[in-house]
Residue, then its C-alpha position, 0 to 999 in steps of 0.5 A: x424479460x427474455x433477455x434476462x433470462x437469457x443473461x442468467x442461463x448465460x451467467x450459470x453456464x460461465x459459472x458451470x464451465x469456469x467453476x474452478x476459475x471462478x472460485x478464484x475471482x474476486x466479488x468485484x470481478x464478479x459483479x463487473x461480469x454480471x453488469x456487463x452481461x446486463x449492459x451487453x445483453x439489454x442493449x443488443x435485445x433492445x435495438x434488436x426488438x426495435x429492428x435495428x440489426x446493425x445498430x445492435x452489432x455495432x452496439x455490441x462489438x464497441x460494448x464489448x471492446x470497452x467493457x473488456x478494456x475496463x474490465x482489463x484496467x480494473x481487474x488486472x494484477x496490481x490494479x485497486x480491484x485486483x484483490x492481491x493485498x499491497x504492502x504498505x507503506x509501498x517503500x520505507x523512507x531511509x530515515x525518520x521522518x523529516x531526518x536527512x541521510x548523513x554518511x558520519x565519518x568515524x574515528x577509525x577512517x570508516x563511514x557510518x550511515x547515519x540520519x541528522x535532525x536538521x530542524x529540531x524534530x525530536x519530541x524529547x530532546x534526546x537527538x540533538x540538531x545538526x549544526x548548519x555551520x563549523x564542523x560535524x559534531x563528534x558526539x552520538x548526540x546528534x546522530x541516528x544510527x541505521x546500524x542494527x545487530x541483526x540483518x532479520x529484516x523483522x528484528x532489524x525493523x524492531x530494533x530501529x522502531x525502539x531507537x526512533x521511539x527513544x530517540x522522540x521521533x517517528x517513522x513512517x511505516x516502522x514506528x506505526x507498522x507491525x514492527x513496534x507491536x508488543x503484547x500489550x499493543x503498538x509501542x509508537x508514539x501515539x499508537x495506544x499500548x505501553x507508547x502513550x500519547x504525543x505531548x501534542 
């Protein structure tokens, strides 16, 4: 019982002496410290209430030094505990779902960048396939272009959801991201709001 008391004197005084420090952690964070305090300080009381001096140092040096290594693993910048939101999707893929990135060589010499659906993935037709053989069709048909109006990432994400939406495809952290939201709700296929259901 009186290490208990012990580990919550302990705990008050962290508390007082980091109150700045504290107000930042995480509630992870925080109960991992009082585990380990209960861990640290009932083991070391139990083998030195059984008057095993050594074995309660050597106890308490390898609990520390695994503790604070997961603690360190758990708790650190970028780690699942840290508390700092991730963005998500981590990365945004260069095409919609299953469309190959395709370099169209236009009229003028220049080169556009582009997607091309290789296995007939558009929902609605609207983006013909890519033929395997001959030569590169001329028609926007069969192209998706990644060119936009704006460079905003924001109204450059808007734009290229309304054009995959159009198109019948989806996209992986555009068209079910924040991007595609209207007042009405999300837009993208499957998503609810003025976009509806998948014909699936």
């Amino acid at each position: 019982m009186s290490s208990i008391f012990l580990i919550i004197v302990i705990v008050v005084l962290l508390a007082v002496i980091f109150g700045g420090y504290f107000s930042n952690l995480n509630g992870y964070l925080i109960t991992y410290i009082i585990f380990s305090l209960f861990v640290l300080g009932g083991g070391v009381s139990k083998f030195i209430g059984a008057g095993q001096t050594t074995t309660a140092v050597i106890f308490g040096i390898g609990a520390f030094a695994i503790l604070v290594m997961f603690g360190l693993k758990w708790f650190s910048s970028g780690s699942a505990f840290s508390g700092t939101p991730v963005s998500w999707p981590p990365t945004i893929n260069t095409c919609p779902d299953y469309l190959v990135n395709y370099p169209r060589q236009m009229q003028d010499g220049t080169t556009q960048n582009s997607c091309i659906d290789l296995i007939g993935i558009s929902k609605n037709g609207s983006l013909k396939v890519f033929p395997k053989d001959g030569p590169a069709p001329t028609a926007d048909d069969y192209y998706f272009s990644l060119a936009t109006q704006s460079s905003d990432p924001t109204a450059k994400n808007q734009e290229l959801c309304q054009r995959a939406i159009t198109a019948g495809l989806t996209w992986e952290g555009i068209t079910n991201g924040e991007s595609c939201m209207s007042s009405s709700g999300p837009v993208a296929p499957g998503g609810g709001g003025s976009g509806g259901c998948p014909s699936q």
